[in-house]
N, C-alpha and C positions, 0 to 999 in steps of 0.2 A: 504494500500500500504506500503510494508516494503521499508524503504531506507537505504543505505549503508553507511549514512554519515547524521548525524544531521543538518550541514549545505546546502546540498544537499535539506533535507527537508524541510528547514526554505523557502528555495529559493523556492520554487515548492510551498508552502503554500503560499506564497504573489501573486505568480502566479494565483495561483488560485481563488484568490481572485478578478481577473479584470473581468468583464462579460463575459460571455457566455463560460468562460474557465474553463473546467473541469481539474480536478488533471490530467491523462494523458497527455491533451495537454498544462497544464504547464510543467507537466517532461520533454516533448518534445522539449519545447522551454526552458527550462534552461538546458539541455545538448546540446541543439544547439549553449548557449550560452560558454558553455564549451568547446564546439569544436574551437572558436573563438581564434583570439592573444589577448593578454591585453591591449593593445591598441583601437581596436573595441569594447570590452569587458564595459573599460574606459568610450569611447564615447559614447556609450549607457546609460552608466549611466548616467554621467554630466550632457548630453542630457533632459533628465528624471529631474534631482536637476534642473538645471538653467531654463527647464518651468515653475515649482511649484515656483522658488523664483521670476521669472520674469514675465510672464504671469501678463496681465491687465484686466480690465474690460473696454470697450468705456466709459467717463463720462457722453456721452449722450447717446447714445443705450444700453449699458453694452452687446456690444457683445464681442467676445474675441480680443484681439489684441496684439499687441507691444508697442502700444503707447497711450495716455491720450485717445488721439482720434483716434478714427480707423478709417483705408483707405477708408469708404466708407462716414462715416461721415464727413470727411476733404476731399472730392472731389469735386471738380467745376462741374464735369460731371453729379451730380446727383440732381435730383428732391429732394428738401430738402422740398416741399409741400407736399408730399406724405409719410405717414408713415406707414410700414408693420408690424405688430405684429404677431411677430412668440416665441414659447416657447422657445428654447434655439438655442445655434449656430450651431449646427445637423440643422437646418433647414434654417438659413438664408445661408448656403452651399448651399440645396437640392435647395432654389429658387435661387441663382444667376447662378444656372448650367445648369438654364433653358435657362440663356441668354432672357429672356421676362421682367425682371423685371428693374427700372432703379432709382427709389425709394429709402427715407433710412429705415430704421430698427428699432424695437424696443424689445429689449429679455427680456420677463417676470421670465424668470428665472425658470419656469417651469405651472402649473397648476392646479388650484383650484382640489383640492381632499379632500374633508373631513373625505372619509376612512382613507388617509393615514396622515393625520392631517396638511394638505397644507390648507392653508387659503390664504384671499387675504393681509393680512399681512406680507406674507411670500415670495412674489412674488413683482416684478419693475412694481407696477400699479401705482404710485404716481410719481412714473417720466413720465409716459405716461402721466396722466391727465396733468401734468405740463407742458409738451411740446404742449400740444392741446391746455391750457387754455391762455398758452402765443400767440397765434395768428400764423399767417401764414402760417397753416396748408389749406388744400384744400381737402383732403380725408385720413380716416383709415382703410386702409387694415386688416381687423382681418383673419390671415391666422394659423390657429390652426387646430389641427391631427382633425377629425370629429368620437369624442370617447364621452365618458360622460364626463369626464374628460375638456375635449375640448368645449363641448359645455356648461357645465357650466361656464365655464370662459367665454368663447364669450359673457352671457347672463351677468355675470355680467359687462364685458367692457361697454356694450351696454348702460346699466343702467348710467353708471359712465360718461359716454363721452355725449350721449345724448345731455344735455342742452346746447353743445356750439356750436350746431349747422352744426358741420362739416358732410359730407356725410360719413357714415361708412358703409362701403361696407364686403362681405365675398367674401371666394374662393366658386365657386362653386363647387357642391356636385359630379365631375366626380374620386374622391377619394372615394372608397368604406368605410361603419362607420365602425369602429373601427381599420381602416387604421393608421399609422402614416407614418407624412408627408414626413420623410428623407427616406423612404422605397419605395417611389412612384414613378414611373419613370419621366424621365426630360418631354417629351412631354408631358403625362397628369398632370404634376405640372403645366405644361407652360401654359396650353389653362386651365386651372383651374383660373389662374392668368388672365388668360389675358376675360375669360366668365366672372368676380366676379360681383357679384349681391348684390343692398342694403341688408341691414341684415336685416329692416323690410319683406323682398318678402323672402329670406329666410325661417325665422320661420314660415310664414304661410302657407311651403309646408311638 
């Protein structure tokens, strides 16, 4: 792609750089951005700087928030017996949209992959064991994509959490494998959430 202007290119190059966006549809959105006042222009940017410098992680779920503790973790309304483990915030969205879930959260930060050099090292499993082995837990939700990926994590939570006795439950299987979960529509996330089956009846289907 020839451009007219090296910073024209620069700009289009970082664009294209976010998922799923190819060089065209960054050219398309930085002369859209072009078309704008500097003011809007501005806005967008700062926009942009002040979530990278401001953006949190929950100190207990490490979901994302504004504050130490996020609005779901600091609520009176929720079941603080019940903890969901879902990979990243893409998915603690996809379940609270189902309006079925009332539960708090816990974001692993992604998923055991050993192609991709993810380990359980590399991921928020040692804040989970911690919150389970401190007590007053009552069930764990393992709600992960149902990929290889997914299921290998699952099998290690399983192992890890086991001995403290808590019921660790899955979503049921009305997610097609190799599904991911933020792609799934709200009803069959919901009634997935709301059928979950211990994890032992699981693996032995």
């Amino acid at each position: 792609m020839n451009f007219s202007s090296k910073l024209l290119e620069d700009a289009v190059n970082e664009f294209a750089k976010l998922p799923g966006v190819g060089q065209k549809t960054a050219l398309r959105l930085v002369l859209h951005l072009l078309s704008k006042e500097k003011e809007e222009v501005n806005l967008f940017g700062n926009t942009l700087i002040r979530l990278k410098a401001e953006i949190k992680n929950c100190s207990i779920c490490r979901n994302i928030s504004d504050h130490v503790i996020c609005e779901i973790c600091s609520s009176n309304k929720r079941d603080k017996e019940t903890i969901c483990v879902v990979e990243d915030t893409r998915d603690v969205m996809a379940i609270e949209n189902t309006a079925q879930y009332f539960g708090v959260y816990h974001v692993l930060g992604g998923l055991i992959s050993p192609m991709d050099g993810v380990g359980p090292a590399d991921l928020f499993i040692d804040g989970l064991v911690d919150r389970v082995a401190a007590g007053g837990i009552k069930e764990v939700i393992l709600a992960l994509s149902p990929n290889m990926e997914g299921d290998t994590t699952l099998f290690y939570l399983y192992k890890r959490l086991k001995e403290f006795n808590v019921p660790i439950t899955t979503i049921a299987r009305g997610i097609a494998f190799g599904g991911e979960l933020e792609y799934t529509d709200e009803i069959t996330l919901g009634r997935s959430i709301i059928t979950r089956v211990p994890y032992e009846t699981a693996m032995m289907k």
